[in-house]
C-alpha positions in Angstrom: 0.0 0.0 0.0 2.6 2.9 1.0 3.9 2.3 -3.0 0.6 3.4 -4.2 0.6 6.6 -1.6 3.9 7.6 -3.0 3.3 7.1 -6.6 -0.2 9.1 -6.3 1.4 12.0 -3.9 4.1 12.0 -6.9 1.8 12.3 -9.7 0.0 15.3 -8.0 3.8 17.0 -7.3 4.2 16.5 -11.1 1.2 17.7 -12.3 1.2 20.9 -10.0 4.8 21.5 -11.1 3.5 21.3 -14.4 1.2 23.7 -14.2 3.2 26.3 -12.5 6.5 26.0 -14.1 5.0 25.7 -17.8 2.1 28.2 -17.5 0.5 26.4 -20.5 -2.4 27.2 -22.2 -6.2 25.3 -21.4 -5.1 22.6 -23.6 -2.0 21.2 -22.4 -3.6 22.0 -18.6 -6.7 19.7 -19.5 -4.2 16.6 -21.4 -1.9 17.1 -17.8 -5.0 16.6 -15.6 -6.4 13.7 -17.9 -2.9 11.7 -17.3 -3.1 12.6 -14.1 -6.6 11.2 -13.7 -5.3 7.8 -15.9 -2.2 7.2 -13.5 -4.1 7.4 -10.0 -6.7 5.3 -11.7 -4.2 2.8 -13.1 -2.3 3.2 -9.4 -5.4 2.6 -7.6 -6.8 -0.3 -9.8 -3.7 -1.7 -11.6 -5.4 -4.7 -12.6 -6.9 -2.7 -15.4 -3.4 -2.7 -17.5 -3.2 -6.8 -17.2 -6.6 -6.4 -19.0 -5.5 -3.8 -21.5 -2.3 -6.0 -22.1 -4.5 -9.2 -22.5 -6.6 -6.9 -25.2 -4.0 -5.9 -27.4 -1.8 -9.4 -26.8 1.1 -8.1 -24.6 2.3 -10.5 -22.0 1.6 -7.9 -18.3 0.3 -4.5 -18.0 4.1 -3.7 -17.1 5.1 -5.0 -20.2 2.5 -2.3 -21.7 3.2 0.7 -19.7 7.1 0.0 -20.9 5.7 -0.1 -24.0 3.8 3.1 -24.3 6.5 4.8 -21.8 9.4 3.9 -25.1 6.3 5.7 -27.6 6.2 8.2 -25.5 10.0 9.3 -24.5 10.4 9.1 -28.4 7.5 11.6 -29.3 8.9 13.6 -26.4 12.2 13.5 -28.0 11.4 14.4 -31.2 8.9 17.6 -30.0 12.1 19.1 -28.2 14.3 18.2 -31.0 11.7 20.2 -33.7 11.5 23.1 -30.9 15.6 23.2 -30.2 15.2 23.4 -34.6 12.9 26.1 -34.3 15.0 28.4 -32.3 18.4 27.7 -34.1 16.3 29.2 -37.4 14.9 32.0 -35.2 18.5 32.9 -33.9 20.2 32.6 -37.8 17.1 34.9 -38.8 18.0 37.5 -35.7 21.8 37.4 -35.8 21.3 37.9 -39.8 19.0 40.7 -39.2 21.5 42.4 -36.5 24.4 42.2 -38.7 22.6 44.1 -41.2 21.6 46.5 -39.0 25.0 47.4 -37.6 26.2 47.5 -41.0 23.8 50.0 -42.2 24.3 51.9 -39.1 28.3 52.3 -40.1 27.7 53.8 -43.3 
């Protein structure tokens, strides 16, 4: 039992932190408190992933969680790579439009 007090009390850390660090909009607030809702649920009443293994042929609900924790890591990956992409472009653009500026300035 004191497993499933410490992994609810840390999903409730994590989803407060989440909503005051990011300041994100309705959206992204509503998708945090959903997997919020799913993990205390899935916490509470983990018997529940055993039968969504058994439904889409995976061996435990551990097996699926790893599963869809490797999806997820890699979509996470992939969002901060496109951002770190974004922001690289946006810096060449600025720098580019500095330079210009301060050569414009010197004639």
């Amino acid at each position: 039992m004191p497993i499933k007090i410490i992994l609810i009390l840390g999903l409730v850390a994590l989803t407060l932190l989440c909503f005051t660090v990011l300041k994100s909009r309705l959206a992204t607030r509503l998708f945090v408190l959903a997997q919020l809702c799913v993990g205390v649920v899935l916490v509470i009443f983990p018997d529940i992933t055993n039968w969504i293994a058994d439904l889409v042929d995976v061996g435990r609900g551990a097996d699926l969680m790893l599963y869809l924790l490797i999806l997820a890591v890699y979509a996470g990956a992939l969002l901060i790579l496109a951002k770190f992409r974004r922001l690289e472009r946006q810096i060449t653009e600025l720098t580019r439009k500095i330079a210009i500026y301060e050569a414009e300035k010197k004639e």
